[in-house]
C-alpha positions, 0 to 999 in steps of 0.5 A: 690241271683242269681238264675243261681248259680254259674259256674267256670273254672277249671284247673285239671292239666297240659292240654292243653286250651280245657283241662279246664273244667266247674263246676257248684256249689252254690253261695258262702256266705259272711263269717266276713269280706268278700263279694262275687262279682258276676264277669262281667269282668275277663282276662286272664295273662300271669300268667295264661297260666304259670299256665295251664303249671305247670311253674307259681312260686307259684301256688296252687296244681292241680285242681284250679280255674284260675283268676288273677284278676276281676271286678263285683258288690258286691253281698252281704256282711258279718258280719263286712262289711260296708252293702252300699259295696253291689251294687257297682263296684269294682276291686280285684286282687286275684292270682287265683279264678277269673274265676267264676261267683261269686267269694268271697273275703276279703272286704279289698281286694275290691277296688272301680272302680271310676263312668264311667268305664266299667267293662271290661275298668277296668279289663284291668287295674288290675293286668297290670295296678297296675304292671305298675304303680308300676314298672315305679314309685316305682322301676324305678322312671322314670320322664319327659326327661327320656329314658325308653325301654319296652320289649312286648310294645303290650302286657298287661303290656307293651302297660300300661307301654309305655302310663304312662311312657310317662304321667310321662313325657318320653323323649323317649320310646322305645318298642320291639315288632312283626313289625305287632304292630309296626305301632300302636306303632309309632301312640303312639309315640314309636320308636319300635324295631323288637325283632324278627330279629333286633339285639335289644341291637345294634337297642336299642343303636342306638336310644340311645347311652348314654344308657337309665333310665329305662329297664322293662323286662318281657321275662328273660332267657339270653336277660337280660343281653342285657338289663342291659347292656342298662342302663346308669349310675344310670339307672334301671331294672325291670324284672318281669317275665321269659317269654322265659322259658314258655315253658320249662321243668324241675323245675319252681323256676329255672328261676325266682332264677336265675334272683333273683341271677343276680339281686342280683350281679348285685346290689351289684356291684359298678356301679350306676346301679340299678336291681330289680325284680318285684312281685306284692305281694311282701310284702303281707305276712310281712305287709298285710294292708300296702300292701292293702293300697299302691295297692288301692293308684296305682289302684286308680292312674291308673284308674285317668289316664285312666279317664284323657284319659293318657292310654286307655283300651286295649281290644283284645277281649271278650268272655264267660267264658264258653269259657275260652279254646278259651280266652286261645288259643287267648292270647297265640297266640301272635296275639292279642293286649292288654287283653283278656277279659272274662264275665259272 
């Protein structure tokens, strides 16, 4: 066993990034069924800079360790669990408990992370990656000669999104972000759009008169309506988060049941238009083993294209999971391109 024992963040409540706190502990045992692995790449999500705010829609009580997703090696493995798991590499998303040096999971939960992938490559491409790939060819259906926007085309889930939709075939991608990234994006070959002093719809629309196939959406409140109104017929949008009430007070479920309820009208509208909101664990509680097999199928798809060189790992920076204040600070800053990195 490691002898450095365990060490984990905490989140004790409501605090700002330097609230955070460090436990140490023992290193968890392997129940039936389980593995723990010994972490060498978390990140940090949007989801977790929700959480430090009390707004994410179903996170756990105060105090909790943070995490969305991770990648390490199997340490060791329980009783009822292929023993040749341990010493491999793989990737697990887990909603919250990824920040730790040794996290414990469900075997079934583990999921292989291909020779030739860096720990820190393949942690880039967890939860955004799975999001994206799920979004752009389970919702959206986007195929070759489609025009597709994506809001945040920087930002973790955006800049994976900008590059599968354009391995699927895009015509057109359209992405908004600060004009700073805008010089990247046209690199990529993005028509990019300053969400911050365009008029986006209009801006959109002229690169698009005939509207677009496909809108991701991830900023929510009243933009939304801006981007259902971009679809042309059989068009779709996906929202899949309520970033402009990040900061907002009052009940954290608002947001995310108003956007369920105008998807909702909005579906139920005879207009060939297609609306959904995305959750990544939607379907886990129905249907767990269904829901394991199609995450492994994607992940599977997505680490495929990054070794087909299709999308590449976007690595804004990495630091110490002791530093987890600072990781924090730096992605909520709107400065950094692609994810913050954290290791061991």
């Amino acid at each position: 066993m490691n002898a450095d024992g365990l060490v984990e963040v905490v989140l004790p409540g409501k605090v700002e990034p330097e609230g955070l706190q460090i436990r140490h502990g023992a290193v968890p045992a392997a129940g039936p069924g389980q593995v723990v692995i010994r972490m060498e790449a978390t990140g940090v999500s949007f989801a977790e800079q929700q959480m430090r705010r009390g707004r994410y829609y179903d996170q756990p009580p105060f105090p909790f360790v943070p995490g969305y997703d991770l990648v390490g090696t199997v340490l060791s493995t329980g009783e009822g669990v292929e023993p040749g798991l341990a010493g491999t590499r793989v990737a697990a998303l887990v909603k919250v408990g990824g920040w730790a040096s040794h996290v414990l999971v469900d075997a079934a939960d583990a999921v292989p992370v291909p020779d030739g992938i860096g720990a820190a490559e393949a942690e880039t491409l967890v939860v955004n990656g799975i999001t994206a790939w799920q979004m752009l060819h389970r919702k959206a259906r986007v195929r070759a000669g489609h025009t597709v926007v994506v809001h945040g085309a920087n930002g973790g889930v955006g800049s994976v999104l900008v590059q599968l939709a354009q391995a699927a075939g895009a015509r057109v991608v359209i992405g908004t972000a600060s004009t700073r990234h805008h010089d990247a994006l046209r690199e990529r070959g993005v028509a990019p759009v300053d969400y911050r002093t365009d008029d986006v719809a209009a801006r959109i629309r002229e690169l698009a008169p005939r509207g677009v196939d496909a809108v991701f959406d991830h900023v929510g409140g009243r933009g939304i309506v801006d981007s259902w109104r971009l679809l042309a017929p059989g068009g779709t949008l996906v929202s899949y988060g309520s970033a402009s009430t990040r900061d907002d007070e009052g009940s954290k479920q608002w947001p995310v049941l108003k956007l369920l309820g105008r998807v909702w009208l909005w579906n139920a509208l005879p207009n060939r238009r297609r609306a959904y909101f995305f959750n990544v664990w939607a379907g886990r509680a129905l249907a767990k083993n269904r829901f394991r097999a199609r995450l492994r199928t994607d992940l599977a798809q997505v680490f495929a294209a990054l070794q087909r060189g299709e999308v590449t790992a976007q690595i804004a920076a990495q630091l110490p999971l002791t530093r987890a204040a600072e990781a924090l600070r730096l992605a909520e800053s709107g400065t950094a391109a692609g994810k913050v990195v954290l290791n061991p």
